[in-house]
TIVO-2410 file (N, C-alpha, C; in nm, 3 decimals):
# residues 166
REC num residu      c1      c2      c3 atome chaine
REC   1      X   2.163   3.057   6.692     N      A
REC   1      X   2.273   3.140   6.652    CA      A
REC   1      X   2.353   3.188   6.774     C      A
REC   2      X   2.235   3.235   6.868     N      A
REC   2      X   2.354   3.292   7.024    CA      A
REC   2      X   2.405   3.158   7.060     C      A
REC   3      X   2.384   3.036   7.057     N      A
REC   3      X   2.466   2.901   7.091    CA      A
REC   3      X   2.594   2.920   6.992     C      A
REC   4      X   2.585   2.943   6.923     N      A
REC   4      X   2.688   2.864   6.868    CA      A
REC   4      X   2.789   2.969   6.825     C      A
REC   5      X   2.784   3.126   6.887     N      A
REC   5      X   2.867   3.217   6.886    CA      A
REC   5      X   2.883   3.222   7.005     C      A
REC   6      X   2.817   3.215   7.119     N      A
REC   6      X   2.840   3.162   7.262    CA      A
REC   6      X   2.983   3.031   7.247     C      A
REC   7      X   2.942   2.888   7.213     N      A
REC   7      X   3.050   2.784   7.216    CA      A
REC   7      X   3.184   2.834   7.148     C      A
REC   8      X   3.189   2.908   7.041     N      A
REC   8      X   3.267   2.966   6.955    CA      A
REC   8      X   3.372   3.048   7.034     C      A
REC   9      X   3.294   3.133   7.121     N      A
REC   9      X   3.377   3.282   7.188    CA      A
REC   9      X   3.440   3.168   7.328     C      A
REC  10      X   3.375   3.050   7.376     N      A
REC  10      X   3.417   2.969   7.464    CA      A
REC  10      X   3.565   2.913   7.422     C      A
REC  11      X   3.580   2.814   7.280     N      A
REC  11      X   3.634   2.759   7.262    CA      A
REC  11      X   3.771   2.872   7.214     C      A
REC  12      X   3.747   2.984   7.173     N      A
REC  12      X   3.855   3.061   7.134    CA      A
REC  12      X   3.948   3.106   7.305     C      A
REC  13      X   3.807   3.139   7.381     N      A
REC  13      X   3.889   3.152   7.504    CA      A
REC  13      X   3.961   3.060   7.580     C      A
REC  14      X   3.917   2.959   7.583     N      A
REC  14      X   3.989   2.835   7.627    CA      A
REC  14      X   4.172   2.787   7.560     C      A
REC  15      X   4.135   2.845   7.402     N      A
REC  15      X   4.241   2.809   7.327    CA      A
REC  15      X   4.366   2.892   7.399     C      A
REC  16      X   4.335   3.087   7.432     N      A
REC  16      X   4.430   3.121   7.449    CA      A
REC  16      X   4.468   3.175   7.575     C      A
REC  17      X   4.331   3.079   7.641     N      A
REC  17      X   4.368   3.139   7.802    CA      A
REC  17      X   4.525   3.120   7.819     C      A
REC  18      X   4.624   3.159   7.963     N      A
REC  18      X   4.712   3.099   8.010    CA      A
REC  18      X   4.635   2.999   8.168     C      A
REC  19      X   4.682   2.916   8.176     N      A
REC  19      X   4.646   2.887   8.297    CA      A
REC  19      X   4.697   2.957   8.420     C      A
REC  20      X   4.605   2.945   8.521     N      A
REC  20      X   4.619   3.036   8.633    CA      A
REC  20      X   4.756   2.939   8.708     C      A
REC  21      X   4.855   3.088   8.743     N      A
REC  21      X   4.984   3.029   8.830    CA      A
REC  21      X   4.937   2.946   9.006     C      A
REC  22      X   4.985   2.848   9.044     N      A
REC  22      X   4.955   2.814   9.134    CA      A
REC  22      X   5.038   2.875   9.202     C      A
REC  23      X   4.985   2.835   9.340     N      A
REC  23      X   5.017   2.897   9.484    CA      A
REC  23      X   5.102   2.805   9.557     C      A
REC  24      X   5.216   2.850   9.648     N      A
REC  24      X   5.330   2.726   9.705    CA      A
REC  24      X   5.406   2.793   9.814     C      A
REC  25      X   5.494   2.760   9.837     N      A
REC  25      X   5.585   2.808   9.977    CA      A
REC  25      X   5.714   2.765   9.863     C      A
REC  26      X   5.765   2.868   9.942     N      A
REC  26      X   5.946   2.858   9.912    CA      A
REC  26      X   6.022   2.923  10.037     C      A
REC  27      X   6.097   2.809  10.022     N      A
REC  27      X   6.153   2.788  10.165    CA      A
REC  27      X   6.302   2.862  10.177     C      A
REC  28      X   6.377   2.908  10.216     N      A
REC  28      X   6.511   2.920  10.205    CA      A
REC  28      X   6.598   2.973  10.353     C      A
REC  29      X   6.712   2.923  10.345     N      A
REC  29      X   6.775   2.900  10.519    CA      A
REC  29      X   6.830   3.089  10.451     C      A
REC  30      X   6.812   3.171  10.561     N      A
REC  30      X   6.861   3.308  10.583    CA      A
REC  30      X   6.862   3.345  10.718     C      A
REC  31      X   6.989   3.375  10.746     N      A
REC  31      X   6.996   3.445  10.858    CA      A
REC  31      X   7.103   3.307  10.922     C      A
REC  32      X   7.084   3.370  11.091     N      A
REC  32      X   7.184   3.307  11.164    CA      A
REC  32      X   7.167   3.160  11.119     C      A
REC  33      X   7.293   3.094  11.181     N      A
REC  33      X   7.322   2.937  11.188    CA      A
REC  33      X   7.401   2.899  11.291     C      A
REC  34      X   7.296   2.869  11.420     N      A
REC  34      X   7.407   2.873  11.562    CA      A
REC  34      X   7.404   2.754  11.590     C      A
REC  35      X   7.522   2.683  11.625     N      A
REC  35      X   7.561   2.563  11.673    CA      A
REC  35      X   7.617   2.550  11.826     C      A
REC  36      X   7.524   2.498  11.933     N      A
REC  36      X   7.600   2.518  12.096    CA      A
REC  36      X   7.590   2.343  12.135     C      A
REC  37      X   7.624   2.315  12.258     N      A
REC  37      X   7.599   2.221  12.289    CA      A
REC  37      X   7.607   2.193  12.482     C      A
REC  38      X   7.572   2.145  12.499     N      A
REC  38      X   7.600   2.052  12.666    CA      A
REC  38      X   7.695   1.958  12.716     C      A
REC  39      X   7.783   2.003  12.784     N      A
REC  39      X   7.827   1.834  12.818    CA      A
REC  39      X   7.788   1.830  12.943     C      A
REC  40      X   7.790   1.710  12.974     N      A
REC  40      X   7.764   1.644  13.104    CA      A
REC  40      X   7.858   1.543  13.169     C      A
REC  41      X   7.873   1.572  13.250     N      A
REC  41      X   8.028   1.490  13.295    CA      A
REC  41      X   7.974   1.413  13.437     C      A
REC  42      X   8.030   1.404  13.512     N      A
REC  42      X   8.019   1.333  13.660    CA      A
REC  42      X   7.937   1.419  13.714     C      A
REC  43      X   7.971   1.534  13.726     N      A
REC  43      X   7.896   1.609  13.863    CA      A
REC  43      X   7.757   1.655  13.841     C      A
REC  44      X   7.723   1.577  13.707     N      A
REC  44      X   7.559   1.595  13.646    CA      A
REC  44      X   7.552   1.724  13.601     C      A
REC  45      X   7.627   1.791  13.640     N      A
REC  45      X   7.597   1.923  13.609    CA      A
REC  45      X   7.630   1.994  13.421     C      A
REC  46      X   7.602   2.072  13.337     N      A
REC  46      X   7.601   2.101  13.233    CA      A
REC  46      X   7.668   2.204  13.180     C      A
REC  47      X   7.781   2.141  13.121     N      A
REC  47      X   7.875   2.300  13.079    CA      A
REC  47      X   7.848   2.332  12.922     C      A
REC  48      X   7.810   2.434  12.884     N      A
REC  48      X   7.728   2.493  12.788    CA      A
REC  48      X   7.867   2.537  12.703     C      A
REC  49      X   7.901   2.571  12.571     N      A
REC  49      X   7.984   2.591  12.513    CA      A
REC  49      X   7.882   2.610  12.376     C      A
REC  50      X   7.933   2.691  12.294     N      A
REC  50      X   7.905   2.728  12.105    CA      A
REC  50      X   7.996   2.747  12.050     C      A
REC  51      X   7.960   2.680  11.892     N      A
REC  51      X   8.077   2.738  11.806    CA      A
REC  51      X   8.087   2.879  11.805     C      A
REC  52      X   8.179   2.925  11.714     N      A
REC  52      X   8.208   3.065  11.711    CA      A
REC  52      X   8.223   3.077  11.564     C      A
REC  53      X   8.240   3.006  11.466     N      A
REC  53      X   8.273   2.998  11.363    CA      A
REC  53      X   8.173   2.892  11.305     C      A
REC  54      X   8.095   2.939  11.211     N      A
REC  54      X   7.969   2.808  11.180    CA      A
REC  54      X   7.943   2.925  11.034     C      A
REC  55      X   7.935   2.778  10.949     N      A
REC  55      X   7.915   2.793  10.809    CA      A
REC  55      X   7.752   2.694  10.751     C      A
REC  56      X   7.665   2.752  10.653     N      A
REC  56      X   7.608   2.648  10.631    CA      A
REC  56      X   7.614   2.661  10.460     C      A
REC  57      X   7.631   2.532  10.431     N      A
REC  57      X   7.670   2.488  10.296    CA      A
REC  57      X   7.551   2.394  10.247     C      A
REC  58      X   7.449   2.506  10.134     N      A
REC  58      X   7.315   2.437  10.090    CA      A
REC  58      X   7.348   2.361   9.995     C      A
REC  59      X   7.217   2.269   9.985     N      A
REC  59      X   7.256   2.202   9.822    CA      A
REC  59      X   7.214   2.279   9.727     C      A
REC  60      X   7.105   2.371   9.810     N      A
REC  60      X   6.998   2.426   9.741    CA      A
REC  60      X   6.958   2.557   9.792     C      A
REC  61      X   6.972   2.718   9.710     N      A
REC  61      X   6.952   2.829   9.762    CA      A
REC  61      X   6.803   2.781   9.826     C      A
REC  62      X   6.724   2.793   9.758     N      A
REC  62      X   6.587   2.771   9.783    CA      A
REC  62      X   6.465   2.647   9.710     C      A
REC  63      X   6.382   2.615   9.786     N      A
REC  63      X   6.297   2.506   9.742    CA      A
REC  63      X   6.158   2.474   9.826     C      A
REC  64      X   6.034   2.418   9.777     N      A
REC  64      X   5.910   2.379   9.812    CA      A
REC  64      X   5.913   2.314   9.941     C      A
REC  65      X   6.058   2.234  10.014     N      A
REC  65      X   6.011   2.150  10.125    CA      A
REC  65      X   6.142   2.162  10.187     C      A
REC  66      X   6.116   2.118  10.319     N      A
REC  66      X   6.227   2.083  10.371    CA      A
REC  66      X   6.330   2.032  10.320     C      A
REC  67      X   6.295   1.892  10.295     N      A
REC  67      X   6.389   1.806  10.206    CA      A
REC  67      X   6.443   1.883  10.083     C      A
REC  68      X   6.373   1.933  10.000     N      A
REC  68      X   6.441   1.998   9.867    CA      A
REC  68      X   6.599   2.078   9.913     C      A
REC  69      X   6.560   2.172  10.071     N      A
REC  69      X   6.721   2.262  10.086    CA      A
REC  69      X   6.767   2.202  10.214     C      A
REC  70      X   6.764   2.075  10.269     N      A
REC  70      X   6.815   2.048  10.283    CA      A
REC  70      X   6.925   1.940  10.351     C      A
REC  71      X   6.832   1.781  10.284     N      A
REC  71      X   6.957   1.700  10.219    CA      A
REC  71      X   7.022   1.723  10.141     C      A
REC  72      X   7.143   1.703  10.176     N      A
REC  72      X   7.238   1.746  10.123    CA      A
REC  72      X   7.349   1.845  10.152     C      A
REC  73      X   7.297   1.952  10.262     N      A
REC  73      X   7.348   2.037  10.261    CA      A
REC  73      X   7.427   2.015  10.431     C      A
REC  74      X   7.484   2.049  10.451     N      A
REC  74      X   7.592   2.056  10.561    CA      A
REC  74      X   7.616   2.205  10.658     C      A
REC  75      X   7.666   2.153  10.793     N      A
REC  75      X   7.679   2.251  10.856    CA      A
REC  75      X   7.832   2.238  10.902     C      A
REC  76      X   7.927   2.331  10.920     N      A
REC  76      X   8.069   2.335  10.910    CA      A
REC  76      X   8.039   2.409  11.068     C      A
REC  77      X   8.192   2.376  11.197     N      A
REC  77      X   8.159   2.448  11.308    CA      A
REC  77      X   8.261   2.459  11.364     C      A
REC  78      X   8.287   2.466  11.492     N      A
REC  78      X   8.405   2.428  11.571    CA      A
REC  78      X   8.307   2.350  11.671     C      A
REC  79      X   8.389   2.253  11.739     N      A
REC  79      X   8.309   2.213  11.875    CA      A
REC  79      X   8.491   2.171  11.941     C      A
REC  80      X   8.462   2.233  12.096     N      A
REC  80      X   8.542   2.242  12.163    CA      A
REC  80      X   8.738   2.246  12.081     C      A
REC  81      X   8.738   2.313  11.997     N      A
REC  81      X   8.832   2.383  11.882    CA      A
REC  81      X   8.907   2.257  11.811     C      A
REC  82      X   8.785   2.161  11.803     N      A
REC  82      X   8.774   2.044  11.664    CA      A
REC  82      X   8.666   2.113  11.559     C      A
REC  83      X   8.711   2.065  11.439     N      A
REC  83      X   8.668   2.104  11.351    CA      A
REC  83      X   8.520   2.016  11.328     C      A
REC  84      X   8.394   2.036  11.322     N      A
REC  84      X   8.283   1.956  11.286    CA      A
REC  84      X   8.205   1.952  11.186     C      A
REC  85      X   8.195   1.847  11.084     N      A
REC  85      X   8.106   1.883  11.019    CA      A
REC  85      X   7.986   1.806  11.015     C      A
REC  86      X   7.820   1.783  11.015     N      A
REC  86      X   7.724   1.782  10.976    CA      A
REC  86      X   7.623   1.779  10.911     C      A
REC  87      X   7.654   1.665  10.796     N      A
REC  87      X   7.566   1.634  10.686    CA      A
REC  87      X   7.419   1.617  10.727     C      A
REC  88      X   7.340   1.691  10.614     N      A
REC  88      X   7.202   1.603  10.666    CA      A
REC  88      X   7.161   1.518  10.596     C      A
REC  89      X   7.105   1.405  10.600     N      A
REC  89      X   7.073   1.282  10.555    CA      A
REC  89      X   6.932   1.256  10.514     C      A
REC  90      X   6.897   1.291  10.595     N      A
REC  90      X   6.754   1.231  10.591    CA      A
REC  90      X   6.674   1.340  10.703     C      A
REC  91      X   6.557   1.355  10.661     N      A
REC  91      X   6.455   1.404  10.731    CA      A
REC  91      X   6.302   1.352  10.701     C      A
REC  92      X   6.240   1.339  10.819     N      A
REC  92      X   6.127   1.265  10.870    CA      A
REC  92      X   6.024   1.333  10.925     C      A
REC  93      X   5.930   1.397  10.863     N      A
REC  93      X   5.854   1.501  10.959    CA      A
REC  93      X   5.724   1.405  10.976     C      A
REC  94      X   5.670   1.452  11.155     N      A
REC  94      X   5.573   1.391  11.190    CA      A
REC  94      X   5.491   1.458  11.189     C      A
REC  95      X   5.329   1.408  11.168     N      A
REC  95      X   5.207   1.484  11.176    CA      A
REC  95      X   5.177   1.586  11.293     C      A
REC  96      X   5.152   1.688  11.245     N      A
REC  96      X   5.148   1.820  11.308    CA      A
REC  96      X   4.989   1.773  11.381     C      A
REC  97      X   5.013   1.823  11.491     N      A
REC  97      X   4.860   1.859  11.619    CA      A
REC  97      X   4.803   1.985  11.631     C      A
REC  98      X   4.710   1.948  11.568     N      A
REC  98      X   4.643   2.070  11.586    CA      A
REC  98      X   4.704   2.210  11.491     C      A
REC  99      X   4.762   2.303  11.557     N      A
REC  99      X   4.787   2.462  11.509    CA      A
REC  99      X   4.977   2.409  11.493     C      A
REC 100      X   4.985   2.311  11.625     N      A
REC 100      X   5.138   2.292  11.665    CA      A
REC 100      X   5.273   2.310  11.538     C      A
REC 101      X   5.364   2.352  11.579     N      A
REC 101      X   5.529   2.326  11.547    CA      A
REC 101      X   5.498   2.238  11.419     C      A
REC 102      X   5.569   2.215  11.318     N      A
REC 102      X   5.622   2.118  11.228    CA      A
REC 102      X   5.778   2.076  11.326     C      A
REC 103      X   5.733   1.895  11.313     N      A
REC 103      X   5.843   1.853  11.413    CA      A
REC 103      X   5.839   1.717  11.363     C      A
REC 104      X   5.955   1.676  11.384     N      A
REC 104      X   6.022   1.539  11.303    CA      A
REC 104      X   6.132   1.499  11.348     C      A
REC 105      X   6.218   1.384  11.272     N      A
REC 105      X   6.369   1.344  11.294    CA      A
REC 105      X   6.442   1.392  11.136     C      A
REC 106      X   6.540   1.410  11.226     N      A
REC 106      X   6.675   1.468  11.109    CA      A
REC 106      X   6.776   1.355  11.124     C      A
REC 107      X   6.808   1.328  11.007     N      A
REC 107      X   6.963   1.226  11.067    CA      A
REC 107      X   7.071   1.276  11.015     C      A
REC 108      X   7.171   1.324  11.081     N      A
REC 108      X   7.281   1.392  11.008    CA      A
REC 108      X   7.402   1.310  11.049     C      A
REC 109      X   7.513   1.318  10.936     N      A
REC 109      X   7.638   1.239  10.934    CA      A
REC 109      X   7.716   1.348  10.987     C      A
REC 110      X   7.761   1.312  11.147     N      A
REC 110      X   7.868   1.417  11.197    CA      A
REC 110      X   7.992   1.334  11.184     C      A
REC 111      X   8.076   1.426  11.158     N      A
REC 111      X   8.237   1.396  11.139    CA      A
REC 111      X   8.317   1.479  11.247     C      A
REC 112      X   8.402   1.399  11.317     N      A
REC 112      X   8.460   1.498  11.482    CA      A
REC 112      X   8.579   1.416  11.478     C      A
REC 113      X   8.680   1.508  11.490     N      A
REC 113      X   8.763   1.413  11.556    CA      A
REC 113      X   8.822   1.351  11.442     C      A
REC 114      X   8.806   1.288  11.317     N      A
REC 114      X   8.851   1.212  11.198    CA      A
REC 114      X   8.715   1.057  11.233     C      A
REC 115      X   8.614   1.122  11.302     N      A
REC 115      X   8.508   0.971  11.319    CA      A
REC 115      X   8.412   1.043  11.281     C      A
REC 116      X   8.318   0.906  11.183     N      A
REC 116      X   8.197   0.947  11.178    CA      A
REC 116      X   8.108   0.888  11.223     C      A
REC 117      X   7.991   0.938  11.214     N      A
REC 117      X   7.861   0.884  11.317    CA      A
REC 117      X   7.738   0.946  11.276     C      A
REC 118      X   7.611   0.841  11.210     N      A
REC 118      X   7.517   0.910  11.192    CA      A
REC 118      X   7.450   0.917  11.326     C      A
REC 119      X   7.404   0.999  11.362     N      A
REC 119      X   7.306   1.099  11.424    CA      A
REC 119      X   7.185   1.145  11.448     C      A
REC 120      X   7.071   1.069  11.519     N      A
REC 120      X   6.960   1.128  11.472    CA      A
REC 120      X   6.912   1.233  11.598     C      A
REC 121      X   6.845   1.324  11.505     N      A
REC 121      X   6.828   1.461  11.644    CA      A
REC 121      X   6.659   1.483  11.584     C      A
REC 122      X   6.611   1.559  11.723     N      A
REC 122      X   6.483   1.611  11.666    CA      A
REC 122      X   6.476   1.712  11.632     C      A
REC 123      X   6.379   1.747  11.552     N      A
REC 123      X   6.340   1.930  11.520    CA      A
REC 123      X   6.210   2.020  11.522     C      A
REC 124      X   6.220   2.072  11.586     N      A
REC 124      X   6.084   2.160  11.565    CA      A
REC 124      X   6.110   2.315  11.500     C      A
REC 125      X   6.018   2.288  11.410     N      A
REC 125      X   5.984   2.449  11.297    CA      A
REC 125      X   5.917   2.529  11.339     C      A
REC 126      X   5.928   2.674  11.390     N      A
REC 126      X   5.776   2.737  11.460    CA      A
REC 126      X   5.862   2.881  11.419     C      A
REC 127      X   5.787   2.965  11.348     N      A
REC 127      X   5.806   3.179  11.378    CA      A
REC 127      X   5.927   3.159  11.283     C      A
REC 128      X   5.968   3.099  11.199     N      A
REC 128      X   6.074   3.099  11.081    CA      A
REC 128      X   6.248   3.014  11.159     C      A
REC 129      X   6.190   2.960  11.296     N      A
REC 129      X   6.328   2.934  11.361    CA      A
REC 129      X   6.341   2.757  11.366     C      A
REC 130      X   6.418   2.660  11.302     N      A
REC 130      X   6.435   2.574  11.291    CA      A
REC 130      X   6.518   2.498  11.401     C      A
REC 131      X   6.474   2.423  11.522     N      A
REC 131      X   6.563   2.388  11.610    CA      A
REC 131      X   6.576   2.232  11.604     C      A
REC 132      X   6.729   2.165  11.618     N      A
REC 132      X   6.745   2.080  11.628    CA      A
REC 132      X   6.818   2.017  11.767     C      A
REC 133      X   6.805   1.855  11.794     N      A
REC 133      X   6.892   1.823  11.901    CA      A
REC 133      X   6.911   1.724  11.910     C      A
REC 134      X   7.028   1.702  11.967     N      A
REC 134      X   7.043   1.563  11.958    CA      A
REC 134      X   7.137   1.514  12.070     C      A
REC 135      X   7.158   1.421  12.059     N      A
REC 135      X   7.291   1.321  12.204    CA      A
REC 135      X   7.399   1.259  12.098     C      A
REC 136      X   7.554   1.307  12.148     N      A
REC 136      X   7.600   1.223  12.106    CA      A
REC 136      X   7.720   1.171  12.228     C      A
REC 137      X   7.770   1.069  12.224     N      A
REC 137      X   7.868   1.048  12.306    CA      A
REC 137      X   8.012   1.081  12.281     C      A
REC 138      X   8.114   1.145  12.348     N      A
REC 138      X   8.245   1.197  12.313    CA      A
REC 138      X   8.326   1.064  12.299     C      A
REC 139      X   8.288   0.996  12.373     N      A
REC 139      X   8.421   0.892  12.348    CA      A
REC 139      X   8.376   0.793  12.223     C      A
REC 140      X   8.245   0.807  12.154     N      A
REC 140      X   8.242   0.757  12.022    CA      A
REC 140      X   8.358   0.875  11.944     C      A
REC 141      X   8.393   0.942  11.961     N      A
REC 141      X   8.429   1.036  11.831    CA      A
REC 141      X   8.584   1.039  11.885     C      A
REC 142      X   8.612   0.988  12.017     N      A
REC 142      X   8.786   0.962  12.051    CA      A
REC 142      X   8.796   1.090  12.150     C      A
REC 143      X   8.681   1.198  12.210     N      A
REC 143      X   8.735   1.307  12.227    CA      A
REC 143      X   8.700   1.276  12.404     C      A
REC 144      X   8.674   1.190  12.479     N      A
REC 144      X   8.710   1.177  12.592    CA      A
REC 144      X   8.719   0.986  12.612     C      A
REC 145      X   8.780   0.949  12.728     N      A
REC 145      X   8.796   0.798  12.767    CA      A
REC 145      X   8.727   0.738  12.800     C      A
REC 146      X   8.602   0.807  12.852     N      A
REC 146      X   8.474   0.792  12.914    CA      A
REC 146      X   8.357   0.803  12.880     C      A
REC 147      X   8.239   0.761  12.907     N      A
REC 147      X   8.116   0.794  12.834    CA      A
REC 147      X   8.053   0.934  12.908     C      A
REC 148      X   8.120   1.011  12.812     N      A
REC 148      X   8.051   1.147  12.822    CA      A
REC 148      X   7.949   1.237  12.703     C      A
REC 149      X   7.840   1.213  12.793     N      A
REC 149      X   7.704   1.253  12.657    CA      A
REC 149      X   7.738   1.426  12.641     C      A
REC 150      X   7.750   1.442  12.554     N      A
REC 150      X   7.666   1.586  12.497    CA      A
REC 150      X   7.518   1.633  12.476     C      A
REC 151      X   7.424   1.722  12.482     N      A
REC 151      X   7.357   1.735  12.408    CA      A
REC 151      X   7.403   1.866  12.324     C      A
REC 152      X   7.365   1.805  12.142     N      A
REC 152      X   7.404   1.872  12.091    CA      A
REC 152      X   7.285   1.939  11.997     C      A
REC 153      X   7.315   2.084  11.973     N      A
REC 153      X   7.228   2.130  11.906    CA      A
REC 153      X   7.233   2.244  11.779     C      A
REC 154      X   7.139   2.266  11.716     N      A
REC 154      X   7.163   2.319  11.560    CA      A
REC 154      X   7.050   2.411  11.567     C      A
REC 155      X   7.084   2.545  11.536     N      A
REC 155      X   6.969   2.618  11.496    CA      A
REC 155      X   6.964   2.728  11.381     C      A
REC 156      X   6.845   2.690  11.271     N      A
REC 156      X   6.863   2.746  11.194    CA      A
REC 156      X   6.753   2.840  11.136     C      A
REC 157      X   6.777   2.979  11.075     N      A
REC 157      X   6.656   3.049  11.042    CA      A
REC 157      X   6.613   3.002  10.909     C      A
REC 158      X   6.495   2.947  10.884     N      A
REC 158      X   6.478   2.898  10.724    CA      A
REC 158      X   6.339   2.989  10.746     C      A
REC 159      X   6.332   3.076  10.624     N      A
REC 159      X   6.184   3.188  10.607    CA      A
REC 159      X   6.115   3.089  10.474     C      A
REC 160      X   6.014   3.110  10.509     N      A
REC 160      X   5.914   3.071  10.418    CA      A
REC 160      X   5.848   3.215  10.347     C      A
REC 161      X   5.794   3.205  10.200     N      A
REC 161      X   5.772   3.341  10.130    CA      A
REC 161      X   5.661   3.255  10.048     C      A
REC 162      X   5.522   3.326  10.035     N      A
REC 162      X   5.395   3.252   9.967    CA      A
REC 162      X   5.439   3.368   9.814     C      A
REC 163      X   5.432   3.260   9.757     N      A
REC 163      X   5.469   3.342   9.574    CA      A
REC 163      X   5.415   3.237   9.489     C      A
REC 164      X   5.450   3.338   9.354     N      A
REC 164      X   5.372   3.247   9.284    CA      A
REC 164      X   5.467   3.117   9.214     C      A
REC 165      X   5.435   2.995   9.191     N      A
REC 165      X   5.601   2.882   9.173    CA      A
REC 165      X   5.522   2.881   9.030     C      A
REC 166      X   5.620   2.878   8.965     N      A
REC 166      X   5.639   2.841   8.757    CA      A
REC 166      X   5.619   2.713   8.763     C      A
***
């Protein structure tokens, strides 16, 4: 008799349990979005310059991964008072060492100048600060006669928040 009011009180609980909410990360870009860069010209030496005006345009307020907020989403800037913009394309994250950074390739479609050019830069994730970088050459984009590299770079705050995901 205790069996089978035992299986009974089982099967009723089972019927109206809810299942337990799982556990996840949600990701979302807040806060600054600074865009600077390097050029390098003849004298080797490095003249440092930032936008002043930088927009970032998500696909996605918030989401589980990198990828979810943001392919798709774009970064708007000035670089040297051309207008730039910065699709991201694709992202590639490589196996983390140890405790280390989350770090990978980004490939973003920059537009300068009326040229485009995909782009691939690296990134490392560490303390909620997302840094990217990359090389591009000015006279691909028409903006000098010469092969003059930039390094160019993207930095963005994306916070992570442990909650419960539906």
């Amino acid at each position: 008799m205790k069996k089978i009011f035992l299986i009974i009180a089982l099967l009723v609980t089972y019927t109206f349990a809810k299942p337990a909410p799982k556990m996840g990360c949600i990701l979302a870009q807040q806060g600054k979005v600074v865009v600077n860069w390097t050029v390098y010209g003849k004298d080797k030496l490095g003249h440092e310059g930032n936008s002043t005006k930088v927009e970032f345009i998500p696909i996605r307020k918030e989401g589980t991964n990198f990828h979810n907020i943001l392919v798709g989403s774009a970064i708007k800037a000035d670089f040297q008072g051309k207008p730039l913009l910065a699709e991201f394309l694709h992202i590639q994250s490589k196996k983390r060492i140890a405790r280390g950074p989350r770090h990978g390739i980004i490939i973003f479609d920059i537009i300068l100048n009326g040229v485009s050019k995909d782009v691939p830069m690296v990134y490392f994730y560490e303390k909620g600060d997302m840094k990217m970088k990359g090389h591009i050459n000015l006279k691909d984009f028409k903006l000098s006669d010469k092969d003059t590299y930039t390094e160019l770079a993207f930095n963005l705050q994306i916070h992570s928040v442990v909650c419960t995901v539906k």
